[in-house]
PQR file with spaces between the fields and no chain letter, atoms N, CA, C, O and H, PARSE charges and radii, in Angstrom:
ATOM       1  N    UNK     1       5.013   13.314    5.260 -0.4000 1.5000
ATOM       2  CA   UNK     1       4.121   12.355    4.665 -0.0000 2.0000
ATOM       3  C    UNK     1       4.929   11.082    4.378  0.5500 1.7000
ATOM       4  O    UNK     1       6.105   11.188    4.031 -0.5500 1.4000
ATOM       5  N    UNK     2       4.226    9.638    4.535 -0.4000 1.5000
ATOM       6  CA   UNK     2       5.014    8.882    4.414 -0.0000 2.0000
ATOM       7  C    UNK     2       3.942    7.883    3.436  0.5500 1.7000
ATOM       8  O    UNK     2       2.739    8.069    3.254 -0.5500 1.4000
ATOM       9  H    UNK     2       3.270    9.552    4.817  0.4000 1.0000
ATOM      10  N    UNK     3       4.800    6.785    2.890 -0.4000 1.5000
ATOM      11  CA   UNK     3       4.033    6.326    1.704 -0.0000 2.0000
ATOM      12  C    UNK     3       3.973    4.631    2.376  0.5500 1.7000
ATOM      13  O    UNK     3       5.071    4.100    2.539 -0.5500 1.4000
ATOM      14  H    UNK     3       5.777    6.633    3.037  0.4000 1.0000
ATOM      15  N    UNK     4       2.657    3.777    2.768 -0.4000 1.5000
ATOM      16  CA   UNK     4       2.967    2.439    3.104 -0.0000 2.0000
ATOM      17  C    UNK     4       2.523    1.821    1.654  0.5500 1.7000
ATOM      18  O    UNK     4       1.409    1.930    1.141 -0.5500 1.4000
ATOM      19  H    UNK     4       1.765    4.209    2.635  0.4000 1.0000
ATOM      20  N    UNK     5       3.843    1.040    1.037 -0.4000 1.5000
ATOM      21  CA   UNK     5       3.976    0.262    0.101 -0.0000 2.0000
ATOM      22  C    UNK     5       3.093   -1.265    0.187  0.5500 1.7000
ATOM      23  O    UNK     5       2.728   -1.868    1.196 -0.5500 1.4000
ATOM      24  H    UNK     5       4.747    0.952    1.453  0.4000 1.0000
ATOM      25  N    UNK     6       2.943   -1.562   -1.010 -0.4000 1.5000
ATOM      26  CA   UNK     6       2.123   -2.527   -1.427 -0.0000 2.0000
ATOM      27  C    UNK     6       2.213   -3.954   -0.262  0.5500 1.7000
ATOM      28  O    UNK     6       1.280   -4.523    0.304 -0.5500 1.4000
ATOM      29  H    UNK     6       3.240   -1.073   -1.829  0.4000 1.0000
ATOM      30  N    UNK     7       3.418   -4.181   -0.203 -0.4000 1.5000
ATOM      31  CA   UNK     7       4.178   -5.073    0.742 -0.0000 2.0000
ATOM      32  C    UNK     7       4.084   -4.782    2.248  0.5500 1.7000
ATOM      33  O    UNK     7       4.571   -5.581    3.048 -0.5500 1.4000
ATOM      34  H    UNK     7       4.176   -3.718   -0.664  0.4000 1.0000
ATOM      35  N    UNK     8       3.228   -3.215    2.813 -0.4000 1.5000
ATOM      36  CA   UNK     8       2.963   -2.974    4.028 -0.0000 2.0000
ATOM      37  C    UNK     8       3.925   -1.858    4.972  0.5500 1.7000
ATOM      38  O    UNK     8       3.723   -1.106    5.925 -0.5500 1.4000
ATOM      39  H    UNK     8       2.833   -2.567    2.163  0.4000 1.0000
ATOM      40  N    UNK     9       5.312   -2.314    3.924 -0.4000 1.5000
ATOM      41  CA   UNK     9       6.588   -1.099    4.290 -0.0000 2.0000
ATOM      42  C    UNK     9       6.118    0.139    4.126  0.5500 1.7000
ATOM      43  O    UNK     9       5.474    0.519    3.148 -0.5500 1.4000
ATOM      44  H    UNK     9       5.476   -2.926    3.150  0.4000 1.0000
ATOM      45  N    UNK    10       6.594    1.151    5.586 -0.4000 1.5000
ATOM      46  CA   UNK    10       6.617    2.079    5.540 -0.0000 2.0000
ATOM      47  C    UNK    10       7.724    2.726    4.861  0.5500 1.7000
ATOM      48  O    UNK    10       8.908    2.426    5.014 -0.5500 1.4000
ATOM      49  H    UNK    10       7.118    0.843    6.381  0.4000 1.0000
ATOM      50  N    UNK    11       7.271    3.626    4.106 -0.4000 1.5000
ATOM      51  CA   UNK    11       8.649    4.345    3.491 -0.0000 2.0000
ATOM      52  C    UNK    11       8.469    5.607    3.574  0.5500 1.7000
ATOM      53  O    UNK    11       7.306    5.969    3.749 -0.5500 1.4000
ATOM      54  H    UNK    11       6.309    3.870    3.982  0.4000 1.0000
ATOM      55  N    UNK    12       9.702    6.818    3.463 -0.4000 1.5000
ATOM      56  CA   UNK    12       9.831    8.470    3.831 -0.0000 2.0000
ATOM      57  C    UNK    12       9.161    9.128    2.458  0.5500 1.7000
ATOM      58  O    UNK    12       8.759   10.292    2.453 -0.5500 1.4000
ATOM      59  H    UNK    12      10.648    6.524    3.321  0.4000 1.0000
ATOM      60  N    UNK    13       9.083    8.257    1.286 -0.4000 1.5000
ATOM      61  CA   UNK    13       9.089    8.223   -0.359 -0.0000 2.0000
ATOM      62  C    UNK    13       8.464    7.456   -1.130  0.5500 1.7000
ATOM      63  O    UNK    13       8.049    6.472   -0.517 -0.5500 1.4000
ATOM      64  H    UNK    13       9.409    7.312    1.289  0.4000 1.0000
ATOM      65  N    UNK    14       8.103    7.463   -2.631 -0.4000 1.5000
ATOM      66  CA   UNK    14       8.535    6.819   -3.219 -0.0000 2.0000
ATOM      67  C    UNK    14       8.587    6.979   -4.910  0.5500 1.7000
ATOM      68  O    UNK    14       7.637    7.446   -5.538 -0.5500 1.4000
ATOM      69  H    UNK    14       8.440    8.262   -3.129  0.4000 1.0000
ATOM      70  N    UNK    15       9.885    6.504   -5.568 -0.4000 1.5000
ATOM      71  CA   UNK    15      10.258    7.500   -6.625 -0.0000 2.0000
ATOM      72  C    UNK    15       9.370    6.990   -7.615  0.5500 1.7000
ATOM      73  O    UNK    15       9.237    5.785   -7.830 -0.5500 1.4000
ATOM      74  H    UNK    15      10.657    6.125   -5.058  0.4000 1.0000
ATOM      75  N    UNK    16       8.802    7.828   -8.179 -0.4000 1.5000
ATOM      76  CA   UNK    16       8.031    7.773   -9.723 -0.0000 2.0000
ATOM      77  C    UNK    16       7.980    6.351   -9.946  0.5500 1.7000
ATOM      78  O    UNK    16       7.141    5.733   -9.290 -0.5500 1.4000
ATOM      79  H    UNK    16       8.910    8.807   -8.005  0.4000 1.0000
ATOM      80  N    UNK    17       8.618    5.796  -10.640 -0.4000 1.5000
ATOM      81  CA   UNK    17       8.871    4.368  -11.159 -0.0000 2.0000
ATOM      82  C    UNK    17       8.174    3.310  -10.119  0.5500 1.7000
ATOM      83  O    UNK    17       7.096    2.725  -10.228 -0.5500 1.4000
ATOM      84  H    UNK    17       9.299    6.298  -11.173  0.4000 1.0000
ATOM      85  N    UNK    18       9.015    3.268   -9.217 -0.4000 1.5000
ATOM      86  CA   UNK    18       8.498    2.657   -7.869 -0.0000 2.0000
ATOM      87  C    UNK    18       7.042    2.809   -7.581  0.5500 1.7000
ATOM      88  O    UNK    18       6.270    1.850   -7.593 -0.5500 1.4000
ATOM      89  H    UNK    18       9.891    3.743   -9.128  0.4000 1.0000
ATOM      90  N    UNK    19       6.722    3.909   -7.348 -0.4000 1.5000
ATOM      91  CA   UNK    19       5.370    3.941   -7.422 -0.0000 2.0000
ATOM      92  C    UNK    19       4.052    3.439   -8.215  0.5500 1.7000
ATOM      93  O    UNK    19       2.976    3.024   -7.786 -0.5500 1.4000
ATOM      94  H    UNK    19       7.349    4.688   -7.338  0.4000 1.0000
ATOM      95  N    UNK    20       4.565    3.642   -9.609 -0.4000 1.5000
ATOM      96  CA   UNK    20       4.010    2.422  -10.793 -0.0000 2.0000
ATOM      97  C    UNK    20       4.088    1.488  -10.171  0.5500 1.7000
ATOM      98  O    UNK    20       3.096    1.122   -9.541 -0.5500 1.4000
ATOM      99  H    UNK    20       5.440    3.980   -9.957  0.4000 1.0000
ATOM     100  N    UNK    21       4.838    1.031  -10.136 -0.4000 1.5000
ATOM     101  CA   UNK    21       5.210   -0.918  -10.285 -0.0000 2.0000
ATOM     102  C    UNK    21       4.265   -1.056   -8.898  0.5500 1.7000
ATOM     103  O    UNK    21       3.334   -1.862   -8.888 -0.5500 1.4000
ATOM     104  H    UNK    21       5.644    1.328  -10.648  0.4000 1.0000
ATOM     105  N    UNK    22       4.565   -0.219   -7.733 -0.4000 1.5000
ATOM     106  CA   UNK    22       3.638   -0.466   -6.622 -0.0000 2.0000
ATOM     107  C    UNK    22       2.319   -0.628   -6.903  0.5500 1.7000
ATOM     108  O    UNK    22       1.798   -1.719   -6.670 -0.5500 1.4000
ATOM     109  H    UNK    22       5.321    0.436   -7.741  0.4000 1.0000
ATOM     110  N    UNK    23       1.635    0.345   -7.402 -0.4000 1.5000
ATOM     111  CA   UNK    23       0.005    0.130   -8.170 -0.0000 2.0000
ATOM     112  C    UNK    23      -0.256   -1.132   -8.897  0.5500 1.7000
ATOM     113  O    UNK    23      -1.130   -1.997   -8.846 -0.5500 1.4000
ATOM     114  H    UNK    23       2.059    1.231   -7.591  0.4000 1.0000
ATOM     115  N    UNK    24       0.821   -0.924   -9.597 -0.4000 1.5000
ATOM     116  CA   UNK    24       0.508   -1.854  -10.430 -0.0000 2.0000
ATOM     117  C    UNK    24       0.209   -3.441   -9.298  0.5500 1.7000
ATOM     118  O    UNK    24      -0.797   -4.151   -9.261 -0.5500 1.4000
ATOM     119  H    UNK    24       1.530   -0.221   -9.639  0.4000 1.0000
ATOM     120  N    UNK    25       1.247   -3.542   -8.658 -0.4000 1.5000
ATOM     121  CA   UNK    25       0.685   -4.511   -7.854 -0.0000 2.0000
ATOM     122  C    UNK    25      -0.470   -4.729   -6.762  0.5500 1.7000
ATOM     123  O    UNK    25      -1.010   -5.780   -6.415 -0.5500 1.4000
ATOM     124  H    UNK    25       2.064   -2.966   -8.688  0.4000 1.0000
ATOM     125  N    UNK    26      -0.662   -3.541   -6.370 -0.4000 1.5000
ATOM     126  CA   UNK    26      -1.924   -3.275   -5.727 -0.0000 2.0000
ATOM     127  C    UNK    26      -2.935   -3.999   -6.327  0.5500 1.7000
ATOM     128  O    UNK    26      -3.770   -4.723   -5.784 -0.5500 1.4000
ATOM     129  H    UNK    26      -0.223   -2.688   -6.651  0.4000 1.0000
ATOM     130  N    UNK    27      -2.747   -3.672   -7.796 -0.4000 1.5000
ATOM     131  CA   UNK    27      -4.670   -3.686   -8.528 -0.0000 2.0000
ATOM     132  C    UNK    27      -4.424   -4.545   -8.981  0.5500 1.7000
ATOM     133  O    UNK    27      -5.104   -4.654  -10.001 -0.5500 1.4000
ATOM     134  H    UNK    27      -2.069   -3.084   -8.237  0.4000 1.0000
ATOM     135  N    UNK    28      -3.621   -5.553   -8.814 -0.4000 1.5000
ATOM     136  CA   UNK    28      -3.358   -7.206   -9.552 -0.0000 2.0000
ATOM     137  C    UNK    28      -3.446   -8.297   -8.273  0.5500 1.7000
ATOM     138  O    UNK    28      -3.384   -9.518   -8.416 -0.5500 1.4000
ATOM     139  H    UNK    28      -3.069   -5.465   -7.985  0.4000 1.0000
ATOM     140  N    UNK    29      -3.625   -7.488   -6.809 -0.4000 1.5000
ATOM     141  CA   UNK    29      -3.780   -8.528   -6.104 -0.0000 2.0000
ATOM     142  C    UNK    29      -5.079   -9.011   -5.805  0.5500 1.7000
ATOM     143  O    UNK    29      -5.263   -9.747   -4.835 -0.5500 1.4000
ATOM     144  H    UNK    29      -3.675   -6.496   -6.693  0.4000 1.0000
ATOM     145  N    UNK    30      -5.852   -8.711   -6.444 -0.4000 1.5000
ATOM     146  CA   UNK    30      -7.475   -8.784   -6.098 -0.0000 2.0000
ATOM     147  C    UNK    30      -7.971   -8.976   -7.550  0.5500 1.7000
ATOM     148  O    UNK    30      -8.765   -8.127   -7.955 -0.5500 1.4000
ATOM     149  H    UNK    30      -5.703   -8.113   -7.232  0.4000 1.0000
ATOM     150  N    UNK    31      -7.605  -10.001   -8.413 -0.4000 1.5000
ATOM     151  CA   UNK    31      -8.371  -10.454   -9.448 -0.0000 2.0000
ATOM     152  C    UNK    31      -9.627  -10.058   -9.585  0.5500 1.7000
ATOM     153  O    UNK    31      -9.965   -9.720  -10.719 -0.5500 1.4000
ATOM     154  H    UNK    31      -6.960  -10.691   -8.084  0.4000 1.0000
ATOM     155  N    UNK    32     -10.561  -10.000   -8.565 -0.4000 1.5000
ATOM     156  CA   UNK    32     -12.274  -10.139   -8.480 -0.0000 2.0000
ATOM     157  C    UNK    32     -12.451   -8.659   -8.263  0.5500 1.7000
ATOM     158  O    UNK    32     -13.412   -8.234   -8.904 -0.5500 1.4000
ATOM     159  H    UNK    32     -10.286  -10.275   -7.643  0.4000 1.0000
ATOM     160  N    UNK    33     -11.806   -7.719   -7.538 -0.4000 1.5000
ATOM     161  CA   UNK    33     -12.388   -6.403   -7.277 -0.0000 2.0000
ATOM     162  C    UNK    33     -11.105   -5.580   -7.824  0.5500 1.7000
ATOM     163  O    UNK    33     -11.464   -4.433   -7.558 -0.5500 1.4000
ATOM     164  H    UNK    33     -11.025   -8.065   -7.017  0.4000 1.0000
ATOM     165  N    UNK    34      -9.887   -5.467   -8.400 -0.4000 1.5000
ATOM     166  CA   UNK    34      -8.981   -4.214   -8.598 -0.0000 2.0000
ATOM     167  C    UNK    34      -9.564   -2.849   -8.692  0.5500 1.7000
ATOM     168  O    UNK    34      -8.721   -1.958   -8.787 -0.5500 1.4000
ATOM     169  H    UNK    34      -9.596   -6.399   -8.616  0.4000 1.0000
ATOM     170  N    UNK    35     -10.906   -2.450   -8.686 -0.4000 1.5000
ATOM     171  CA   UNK    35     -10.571   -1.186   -8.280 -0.0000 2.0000
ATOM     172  C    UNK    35     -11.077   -0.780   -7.092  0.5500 1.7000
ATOM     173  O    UNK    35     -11.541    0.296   -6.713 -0.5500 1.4000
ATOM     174  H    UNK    35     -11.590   -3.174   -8.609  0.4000 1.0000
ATOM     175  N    UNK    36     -10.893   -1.922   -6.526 -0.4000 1.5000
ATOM     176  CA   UNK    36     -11.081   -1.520   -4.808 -0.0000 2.0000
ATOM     177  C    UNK    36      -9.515   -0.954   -4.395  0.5500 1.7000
ATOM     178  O    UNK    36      -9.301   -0.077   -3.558 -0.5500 1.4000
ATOM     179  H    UNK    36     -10.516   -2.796   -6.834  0.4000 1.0000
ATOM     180  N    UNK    37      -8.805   -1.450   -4.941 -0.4000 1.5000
ATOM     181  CA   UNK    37      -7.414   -1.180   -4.145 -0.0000 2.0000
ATOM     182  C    UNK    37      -7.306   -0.114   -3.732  0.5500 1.7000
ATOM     183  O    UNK    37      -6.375   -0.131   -2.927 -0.5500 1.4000
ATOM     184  H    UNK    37      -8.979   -2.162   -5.621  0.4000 1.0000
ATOM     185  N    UNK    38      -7.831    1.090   -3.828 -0.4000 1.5000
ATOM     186  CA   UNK    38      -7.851    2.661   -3.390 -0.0000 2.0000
ATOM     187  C    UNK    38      -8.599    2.674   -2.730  0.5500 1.7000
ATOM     188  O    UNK    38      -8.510    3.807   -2.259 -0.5500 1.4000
ATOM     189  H    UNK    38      -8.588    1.104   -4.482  0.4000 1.0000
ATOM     190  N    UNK    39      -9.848    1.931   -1.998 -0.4000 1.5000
ATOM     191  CA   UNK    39     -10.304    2.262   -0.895 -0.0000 2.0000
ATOM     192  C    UNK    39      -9.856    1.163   -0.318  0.5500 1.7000
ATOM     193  O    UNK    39      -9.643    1.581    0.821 -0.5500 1.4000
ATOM     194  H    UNK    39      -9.920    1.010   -2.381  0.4000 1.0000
ATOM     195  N    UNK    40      -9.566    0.050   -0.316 -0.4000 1.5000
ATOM     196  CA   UNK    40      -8.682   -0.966    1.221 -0.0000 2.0000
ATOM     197  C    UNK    40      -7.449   -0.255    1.687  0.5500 1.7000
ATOM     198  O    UNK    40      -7.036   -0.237    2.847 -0.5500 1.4000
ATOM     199  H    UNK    40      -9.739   -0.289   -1.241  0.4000 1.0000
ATOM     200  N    UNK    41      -6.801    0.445    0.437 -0.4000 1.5000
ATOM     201  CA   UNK    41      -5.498    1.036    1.157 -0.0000 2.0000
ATOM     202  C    UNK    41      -5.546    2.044    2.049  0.5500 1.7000
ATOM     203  O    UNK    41      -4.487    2.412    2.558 -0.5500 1.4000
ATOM     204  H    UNK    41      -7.137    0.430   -0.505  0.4000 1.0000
ATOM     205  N    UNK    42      -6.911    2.745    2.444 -0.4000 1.5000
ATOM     206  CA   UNK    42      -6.842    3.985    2.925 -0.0000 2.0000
ATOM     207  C    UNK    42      -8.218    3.553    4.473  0.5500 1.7000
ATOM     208  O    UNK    42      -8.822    4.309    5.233 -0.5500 1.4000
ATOM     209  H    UNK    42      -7.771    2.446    2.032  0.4000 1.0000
ATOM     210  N    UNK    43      -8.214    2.290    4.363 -0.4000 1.5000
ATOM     211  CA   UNK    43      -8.999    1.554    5.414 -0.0000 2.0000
ATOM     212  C    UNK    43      -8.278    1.848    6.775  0.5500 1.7000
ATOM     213  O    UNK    43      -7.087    1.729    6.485 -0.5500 1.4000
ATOM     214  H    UNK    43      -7.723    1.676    3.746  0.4000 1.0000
ATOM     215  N    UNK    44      -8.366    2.176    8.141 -0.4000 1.5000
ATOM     216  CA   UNK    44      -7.889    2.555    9.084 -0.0000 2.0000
ATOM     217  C    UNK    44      -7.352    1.306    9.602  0.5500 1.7000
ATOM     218  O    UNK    44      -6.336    1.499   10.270 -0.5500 1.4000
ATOM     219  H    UNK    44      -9.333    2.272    8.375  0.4000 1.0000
ATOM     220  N    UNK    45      -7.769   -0.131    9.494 -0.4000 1.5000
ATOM     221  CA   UNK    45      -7.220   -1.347   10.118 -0.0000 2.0000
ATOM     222  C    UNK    45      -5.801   -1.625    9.074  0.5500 1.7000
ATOM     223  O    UNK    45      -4.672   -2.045    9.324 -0.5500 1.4000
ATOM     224  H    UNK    45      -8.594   -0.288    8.951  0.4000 1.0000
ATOM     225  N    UNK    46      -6.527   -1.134    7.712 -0.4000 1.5000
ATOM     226  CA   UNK    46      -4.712   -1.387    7.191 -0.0000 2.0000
ATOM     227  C    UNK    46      -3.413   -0.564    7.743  0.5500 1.7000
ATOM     228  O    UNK    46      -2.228   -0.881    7.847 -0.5500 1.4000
ATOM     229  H    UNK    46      -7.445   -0.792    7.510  0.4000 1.0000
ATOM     230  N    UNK    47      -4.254    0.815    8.103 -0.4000 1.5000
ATOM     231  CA   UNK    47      -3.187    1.545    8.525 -0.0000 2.0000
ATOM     232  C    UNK    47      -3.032    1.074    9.870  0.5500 1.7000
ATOM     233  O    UNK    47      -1.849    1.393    9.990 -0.5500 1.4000
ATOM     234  H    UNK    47      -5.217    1.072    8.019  0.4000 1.0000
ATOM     235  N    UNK    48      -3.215    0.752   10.558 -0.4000 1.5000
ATOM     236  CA   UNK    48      -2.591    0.098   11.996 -0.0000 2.0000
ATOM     237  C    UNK    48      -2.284   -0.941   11.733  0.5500 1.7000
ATOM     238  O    UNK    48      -1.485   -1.335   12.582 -0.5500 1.4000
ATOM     239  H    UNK    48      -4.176    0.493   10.460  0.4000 1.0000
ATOM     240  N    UNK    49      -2.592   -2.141   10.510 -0.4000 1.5000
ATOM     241  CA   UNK    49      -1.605   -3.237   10.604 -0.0000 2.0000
ATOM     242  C    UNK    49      -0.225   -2.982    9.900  0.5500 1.7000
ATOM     243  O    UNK    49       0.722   -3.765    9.830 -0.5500 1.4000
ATOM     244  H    UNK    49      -3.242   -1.821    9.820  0.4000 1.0000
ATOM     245  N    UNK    50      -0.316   -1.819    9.438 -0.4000 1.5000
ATOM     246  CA   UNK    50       1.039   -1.964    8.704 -0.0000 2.0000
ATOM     247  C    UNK    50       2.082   -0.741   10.213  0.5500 1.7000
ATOM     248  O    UNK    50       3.137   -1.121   10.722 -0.5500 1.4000
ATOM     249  H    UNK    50      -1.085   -1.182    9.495  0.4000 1.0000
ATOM     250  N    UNK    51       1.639    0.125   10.444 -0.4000 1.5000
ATOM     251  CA   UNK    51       2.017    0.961   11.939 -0.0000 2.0000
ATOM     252  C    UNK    51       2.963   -0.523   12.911  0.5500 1.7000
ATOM     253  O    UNK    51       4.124   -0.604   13.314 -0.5500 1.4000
ATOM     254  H    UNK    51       0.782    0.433   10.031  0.4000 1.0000
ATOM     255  N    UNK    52       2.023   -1.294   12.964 -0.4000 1.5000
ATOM     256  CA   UNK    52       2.213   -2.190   14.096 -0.0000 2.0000
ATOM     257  C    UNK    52       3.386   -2.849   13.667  0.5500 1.7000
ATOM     258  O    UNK    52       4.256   -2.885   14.537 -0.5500 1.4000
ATOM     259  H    UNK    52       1.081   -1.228   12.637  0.4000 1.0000
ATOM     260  N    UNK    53       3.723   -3.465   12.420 -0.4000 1.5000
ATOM     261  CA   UNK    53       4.346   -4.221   11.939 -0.0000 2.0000
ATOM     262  C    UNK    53       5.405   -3.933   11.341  0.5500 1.7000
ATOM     263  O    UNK    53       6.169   -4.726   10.790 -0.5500 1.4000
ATOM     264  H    UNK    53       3.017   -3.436   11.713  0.4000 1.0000
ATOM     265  N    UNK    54       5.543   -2.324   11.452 -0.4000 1.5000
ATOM     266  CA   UNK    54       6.837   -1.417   11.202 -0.0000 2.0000
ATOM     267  C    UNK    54       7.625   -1.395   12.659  0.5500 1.7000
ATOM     268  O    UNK    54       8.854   -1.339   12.706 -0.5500 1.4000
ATOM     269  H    UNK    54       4.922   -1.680   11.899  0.4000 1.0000
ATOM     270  N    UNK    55       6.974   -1.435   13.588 -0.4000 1.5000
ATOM     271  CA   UNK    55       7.367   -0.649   14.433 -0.0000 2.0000
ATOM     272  C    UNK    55       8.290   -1.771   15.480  0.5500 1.7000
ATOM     273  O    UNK    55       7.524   -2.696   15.750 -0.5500 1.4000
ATOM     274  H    UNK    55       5.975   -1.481   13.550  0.4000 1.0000
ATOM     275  N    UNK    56       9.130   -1.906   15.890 -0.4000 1.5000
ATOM     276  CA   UNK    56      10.075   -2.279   16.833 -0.0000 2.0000
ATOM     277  C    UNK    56      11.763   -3.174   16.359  0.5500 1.7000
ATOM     278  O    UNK    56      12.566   -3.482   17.239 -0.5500 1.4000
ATOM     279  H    UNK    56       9.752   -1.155   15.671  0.4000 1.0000
């Protein structure tokens, strides 16, 4: 299982702490909707833009 961070990075992890601060930025980037951030992150175009943009 791998975790794509707020910033789009794929990572193998991510430790406790890290993971806060990640949310936390998630649900602060969308002033108008924050509790969307749990369904855009799990949107299939995010997951191929962040795939694409890891990769080479």
């Amino acid at each position: 299982m791998h975790y794509i961070d707020s910033s789009g990075r794929i990572r193998e992890g991510m430790p406790l702490l890290g993971g806060l601060a990640d949310r936390a930025k998630g649900l602060t980037a969308d002033a108008f909707a924050p509790a969307s951030d749990g369904i855009r992150d799990h949107l299939m175009n995010n997951y191929l833009t962040a795939l694409r943009s890891n990769v080479g």
